[in-house]
C-alpha positions in Angstrom: 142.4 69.3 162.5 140.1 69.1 159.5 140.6 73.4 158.7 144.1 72.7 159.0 144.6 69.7 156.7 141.9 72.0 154.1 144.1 74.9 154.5 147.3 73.2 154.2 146.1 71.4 150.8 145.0 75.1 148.9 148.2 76.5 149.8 149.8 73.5 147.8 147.1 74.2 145.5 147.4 78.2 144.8 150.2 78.3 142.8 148.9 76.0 140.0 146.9 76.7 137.0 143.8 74.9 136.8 143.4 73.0 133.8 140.2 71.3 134.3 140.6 67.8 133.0 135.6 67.3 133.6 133.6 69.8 134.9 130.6 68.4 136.9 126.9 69.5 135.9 124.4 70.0 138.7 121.4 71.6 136.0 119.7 68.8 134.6 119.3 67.2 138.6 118.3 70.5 139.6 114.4 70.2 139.6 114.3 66.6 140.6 116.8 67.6 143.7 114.0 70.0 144.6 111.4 67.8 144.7 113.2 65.3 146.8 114.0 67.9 148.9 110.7 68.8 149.4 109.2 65.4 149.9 112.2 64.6 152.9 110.9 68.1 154.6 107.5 67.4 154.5 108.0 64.1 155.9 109.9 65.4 158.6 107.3 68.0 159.5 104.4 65.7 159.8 106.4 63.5 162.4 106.9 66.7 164.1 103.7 67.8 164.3 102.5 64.6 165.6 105.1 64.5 168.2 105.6 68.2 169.3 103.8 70.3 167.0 107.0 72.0 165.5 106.7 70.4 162.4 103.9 73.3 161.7 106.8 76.1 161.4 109.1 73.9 159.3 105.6 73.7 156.6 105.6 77.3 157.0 109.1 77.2 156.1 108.7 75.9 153.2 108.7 78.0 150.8 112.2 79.9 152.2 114.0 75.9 152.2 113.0 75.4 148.7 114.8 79.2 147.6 117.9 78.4 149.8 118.3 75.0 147.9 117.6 76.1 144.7 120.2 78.7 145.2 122.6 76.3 146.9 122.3 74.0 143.6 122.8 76.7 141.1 125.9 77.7 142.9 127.7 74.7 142.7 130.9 73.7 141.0 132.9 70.3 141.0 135.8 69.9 138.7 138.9 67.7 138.6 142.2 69.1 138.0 145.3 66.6 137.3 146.2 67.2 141.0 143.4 67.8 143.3 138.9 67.7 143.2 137.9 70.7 143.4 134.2 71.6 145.2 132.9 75.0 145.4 129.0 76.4 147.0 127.6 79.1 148.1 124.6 78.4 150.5 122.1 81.1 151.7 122.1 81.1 155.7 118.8 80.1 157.3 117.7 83.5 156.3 118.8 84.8 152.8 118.5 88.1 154.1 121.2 87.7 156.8 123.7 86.7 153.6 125.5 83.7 152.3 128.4 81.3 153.6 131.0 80.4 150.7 132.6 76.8 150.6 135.4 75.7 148.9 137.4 72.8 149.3 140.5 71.3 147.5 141.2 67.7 147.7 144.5 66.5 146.5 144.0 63.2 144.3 147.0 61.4 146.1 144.7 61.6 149.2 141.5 60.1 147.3 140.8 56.5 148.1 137.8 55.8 146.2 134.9 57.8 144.7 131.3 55.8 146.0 127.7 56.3 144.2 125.5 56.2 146.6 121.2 56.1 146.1 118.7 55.8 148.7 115.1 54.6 148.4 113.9 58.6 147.8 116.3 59.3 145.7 116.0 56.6 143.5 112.0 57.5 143.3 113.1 61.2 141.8 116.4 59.7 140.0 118.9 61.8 142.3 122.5 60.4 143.5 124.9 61.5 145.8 128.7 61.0 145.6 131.3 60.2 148.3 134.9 61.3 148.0 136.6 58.5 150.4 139.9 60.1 152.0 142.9 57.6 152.6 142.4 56.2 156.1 145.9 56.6 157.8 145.2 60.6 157.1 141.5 61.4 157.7 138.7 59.8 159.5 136.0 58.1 157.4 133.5 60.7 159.4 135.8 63.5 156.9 134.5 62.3 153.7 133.0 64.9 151.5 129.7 63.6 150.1 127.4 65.7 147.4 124.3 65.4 146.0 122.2 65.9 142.7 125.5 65.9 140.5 124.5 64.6 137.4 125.8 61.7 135.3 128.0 60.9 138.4 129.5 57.5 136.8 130.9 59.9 134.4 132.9 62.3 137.3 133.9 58.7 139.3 136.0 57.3 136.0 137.5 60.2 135.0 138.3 60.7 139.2 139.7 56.7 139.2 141.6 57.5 135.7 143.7 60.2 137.3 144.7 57.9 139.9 145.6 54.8 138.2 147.7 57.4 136.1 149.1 59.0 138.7 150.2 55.5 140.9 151.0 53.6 137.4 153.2 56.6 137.1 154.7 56.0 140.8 155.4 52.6 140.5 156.9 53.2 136.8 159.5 55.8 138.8 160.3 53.0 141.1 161.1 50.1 138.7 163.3 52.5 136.8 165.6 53.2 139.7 165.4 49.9 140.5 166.7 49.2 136.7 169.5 51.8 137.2 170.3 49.7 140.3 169.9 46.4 138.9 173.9 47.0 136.3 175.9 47.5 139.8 174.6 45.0 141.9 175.2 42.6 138.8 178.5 43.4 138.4 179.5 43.2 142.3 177.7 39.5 142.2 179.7 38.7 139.0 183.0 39.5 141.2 182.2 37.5 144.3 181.2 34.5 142.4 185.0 35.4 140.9 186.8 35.3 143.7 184.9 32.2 144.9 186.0 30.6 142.1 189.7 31.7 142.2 189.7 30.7 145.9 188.9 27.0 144.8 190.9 26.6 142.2 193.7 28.0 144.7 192.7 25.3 147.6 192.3 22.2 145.0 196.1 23.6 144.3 197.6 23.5 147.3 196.0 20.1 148.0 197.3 18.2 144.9 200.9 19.7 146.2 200.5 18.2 149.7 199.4 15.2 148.1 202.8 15.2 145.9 205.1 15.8 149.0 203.6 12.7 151.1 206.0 10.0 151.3 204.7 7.2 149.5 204.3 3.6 151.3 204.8 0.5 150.3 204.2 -3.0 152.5 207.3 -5.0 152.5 207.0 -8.8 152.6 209.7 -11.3 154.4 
C-alpha cells in the first residue's frame, strides 16, 4: 500500500518543475554521523560477543560499515519544493561490490502533519539530529513516517517545511471565505424579501381586523 501511495504521489509530481524553495545540507554532520555510527556498532558487537560471539564478525565489519555510511551520507539530498519534500539516497548494499540501491521519495506537503526534531542520548554526545516527516493520520500509518538523520541545521528545514503549510491552508481557508462572500449578497437579499412579505402579511391581517371590527353591530344597555 505504501509503493502504491509513493508511486501515485511522483506521478502527480513529474510534470512539475522543481523550484527548490531550501536545499538540506548533510556535509558539515558528516564526520560526527560517522563517529556515532561507529560508537552504536561497537556497542552492539560487544553485547554480541558476550552473548553469542557474533559480534566478532560485525568488528571485523567495521571498516566496510563505516565506507557504506559514508557513501550513504554523501549521497543524500532533501529539498522542499512549493508542493511536495523531496528525499533522495543512494546506499551501497551490504557489499559495495554487489552495487547500490537508489531511493527516492516524494512527499506532497498537503499530506505533511508535522516535521519532529528528534535527539537521543548518543546523538546528543556527537551533536547529530534526526528528523521525522509525520504523514496525516487518516492516510498513512504513523509506522510510515520518513525519519532521517545527520541533516544539518534541521530547525532551519522544519520552518521553512511549517511555512509552506501555513501558506498553503491560509490560502485554503482564504478560497473558502471568499465563496462564502460571493454567497453572503444572495442569501441577504432572499432574507430581506421574507422579512418583506412578513411584514406585508401583517399589515394585511391588522387590515382585515380593524374592518370586522367596523361591521360589528354596536350595543348599547337599555334602561327601563
Amino acid at each position: 500500500m505504501g509503493d502504491e501511495i509513493d508511486r501515485l504521489e511522483e506521478g502527480l509530481l513529474e510534470d512539475e518543475d522543481e523550484i527548490l524553495l531550501y536545499s538540506a545540507s548533510f556535509q558539515q554532520a558528516e564526520d560526527d554521523f560517522i563517529k556515532l555510527k561507529t560508537t552504536e556498532w561497537i556497542l552492539y558487537s560487544l553485547l554480541l560477543i558476550l552473548a553469542w560471539g557474533f559480534g566478532l564478525l560485525m568488528l571485523l565489519y567495521l571498516p566496510v560499515r563505516r565506507y557504506i555510511l559514508r557513501q550513504t551520507i554523501r549521497s543524500r539530498k532533501l529539498y522542499v519544493t512549493p508542493n511536495a519534500i523531496v528525499y533522495k539516497v543512494t546506499k551501497p548494499v551490504l557489499f559495495p561490490c554487489f552495487g547500490v540501491l537508489e531511493k527516492e521519495k516524494h512527499m506532497l506537503l498537503a499530506c505533511v502533519a508535522d516535521v519532529v526534531i528528534e535527539q537521543g542520548y548518543l546523538q546528543s554526545r556527537y551533536g547529530v539530529s534526526s528528523i521525522r516527516i509525520e504523514n496525516v493520520g487518516v492516510r498513512r500509518p504513523p509506522s510510515d513516517d520518513v525519519q532521517i538523520e545527520g541533516i544539518t541545521n534541521p530547525q532551519a528545514f522544519r520552518k521553512v517545511v511549517l511555512r509552506c503549510l501555513l501558506s498553503m491552508r491560509s490560502q485554503a481557508l482564504g478560497d473558502v471565505g471568499s465563496s462564502r462572500t460571493l454567497q453572503s449578497p444572495t442569501s441577504n437579499v432572499s432574507e430581506l424579501a421574507i422579512l418583506q412579505k412578513l411584514e406585508e402579511v401583517g399589515n394585511s391581517l391588522k387590515r382585515v381586523q380593524s374592518l370586522i371590527e367596523e361591521r360589528q353591530p354596536k350595543t348599547c344597555d337599555c334602561k327601563d
